[in-house]
C-alpha positions in Angstrom: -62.5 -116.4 -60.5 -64.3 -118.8 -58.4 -66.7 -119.2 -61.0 -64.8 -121.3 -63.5 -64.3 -123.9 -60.6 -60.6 -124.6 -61.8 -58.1 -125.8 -59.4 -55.9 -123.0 -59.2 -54.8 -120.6 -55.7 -53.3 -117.9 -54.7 -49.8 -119.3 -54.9 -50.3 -120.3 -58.5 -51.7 -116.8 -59.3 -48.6 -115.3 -57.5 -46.6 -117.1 -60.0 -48.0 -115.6 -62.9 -47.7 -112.4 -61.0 -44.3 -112.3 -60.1 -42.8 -114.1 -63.1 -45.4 -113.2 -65.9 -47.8 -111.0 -67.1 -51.7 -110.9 -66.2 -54.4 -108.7 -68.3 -57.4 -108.7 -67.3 -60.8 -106.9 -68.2 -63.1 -104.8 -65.8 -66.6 -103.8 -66.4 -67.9 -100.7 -64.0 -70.8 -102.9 -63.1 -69.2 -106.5 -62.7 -65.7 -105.7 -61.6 -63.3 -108.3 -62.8 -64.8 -109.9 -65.6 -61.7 -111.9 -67.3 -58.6 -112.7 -67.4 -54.8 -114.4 -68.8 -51.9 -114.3 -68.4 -48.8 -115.3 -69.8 -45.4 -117.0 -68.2 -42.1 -117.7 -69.7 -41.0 -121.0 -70.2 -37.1 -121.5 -71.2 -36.2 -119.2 -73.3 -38.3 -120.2 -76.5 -41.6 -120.7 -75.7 -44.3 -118.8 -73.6 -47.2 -120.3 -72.1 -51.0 -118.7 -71.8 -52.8 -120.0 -69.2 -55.6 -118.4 -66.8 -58.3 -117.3 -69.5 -61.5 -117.1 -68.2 -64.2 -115.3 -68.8 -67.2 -115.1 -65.9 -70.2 -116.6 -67.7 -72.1 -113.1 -68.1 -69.5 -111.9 -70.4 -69.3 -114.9 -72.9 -69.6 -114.8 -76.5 -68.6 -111.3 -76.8 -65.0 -111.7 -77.9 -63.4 -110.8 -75.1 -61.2 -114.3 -74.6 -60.0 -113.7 -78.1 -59.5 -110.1 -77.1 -57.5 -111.4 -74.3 -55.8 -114.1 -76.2 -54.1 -111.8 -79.4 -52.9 -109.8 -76.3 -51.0 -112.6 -74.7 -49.8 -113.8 -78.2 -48.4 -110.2 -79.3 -46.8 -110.2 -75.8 -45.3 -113.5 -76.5 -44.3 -113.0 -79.6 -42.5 -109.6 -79.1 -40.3 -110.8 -76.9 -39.7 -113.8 -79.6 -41.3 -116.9 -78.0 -43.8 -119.2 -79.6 -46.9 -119.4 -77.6 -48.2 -122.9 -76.4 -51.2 -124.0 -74.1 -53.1 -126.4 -72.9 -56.9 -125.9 -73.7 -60.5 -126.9 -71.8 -63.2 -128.2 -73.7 -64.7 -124.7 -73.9 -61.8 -122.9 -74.6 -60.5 -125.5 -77.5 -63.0 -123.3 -80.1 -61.0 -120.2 -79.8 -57.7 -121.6 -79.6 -58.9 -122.7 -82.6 -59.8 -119.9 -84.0 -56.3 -117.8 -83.5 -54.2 -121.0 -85.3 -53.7 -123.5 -82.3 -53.4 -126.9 -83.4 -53.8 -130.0 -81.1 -50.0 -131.0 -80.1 -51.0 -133.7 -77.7 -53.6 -135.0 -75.5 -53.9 -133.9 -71.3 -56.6 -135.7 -69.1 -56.9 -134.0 -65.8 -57.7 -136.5 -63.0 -58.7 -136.0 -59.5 -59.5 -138.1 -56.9 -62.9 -138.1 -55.1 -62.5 -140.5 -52.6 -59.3 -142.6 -51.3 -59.8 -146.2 -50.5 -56.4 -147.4 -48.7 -57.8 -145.6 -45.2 -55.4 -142.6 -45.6 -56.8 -139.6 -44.4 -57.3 -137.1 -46.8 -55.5 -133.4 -46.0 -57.9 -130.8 -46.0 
């Protein structure tokens, strides 16, 4: 979803395709509306990433929703769920038992000043 404005692309959504699992939600009206997924990381942990909601679903459950899904899935096949969480998702991470392991600052770079072009 272009919507959330997150820097993932096809090739990362391949990944989760290929080696995880996706769920997503449609509405007859909307489509798409969210989704997560889930991918395995060594043997004992899992990791949930790619929940998003589009904006005129919010606030209906439906990340939880989502979120219980990935952690049954998870769990069923005996791996401890992690994640990293965005300001508006930390809430319902929350929520579900999530504790704050350690801290991640995403950075990017809006403008280079050592006269390298910048790759499109």
């Amino acid at each position: 979803m272009t919507e959330a404005r997150w820097n993932q692309v096809a090739a990362d959504w391949r990944i989760f395709l290929d080696l995880g699992r996706c769920y997503g939600i449609e509405s007859d009206q909307a489509g798409l509306v969210a989704t997560a997924a889930t991918l395995p990381y060594g043997g004992a942990f899992g990791w949930i990433s790619m929940v998003l909601v589009r904006g005129t679903h919010r606030g209906r459950g439906i990340a939880t929703r989502l979120l219980r899904r990935c952690i049954d899935s998870l769990s069923e096949g005996g791996a401890t769920p992690v994640l990293d969480a965005t300001p508006a998702g930390r809430p319902v991470y929350l929520e579900l038992g999530f504790r704050d392991a350690w801290g991640l600052r995403r950075w990017h770079l809006r403008e280079r000043n050592d006269g390298m072009a910048r790759r499109p």
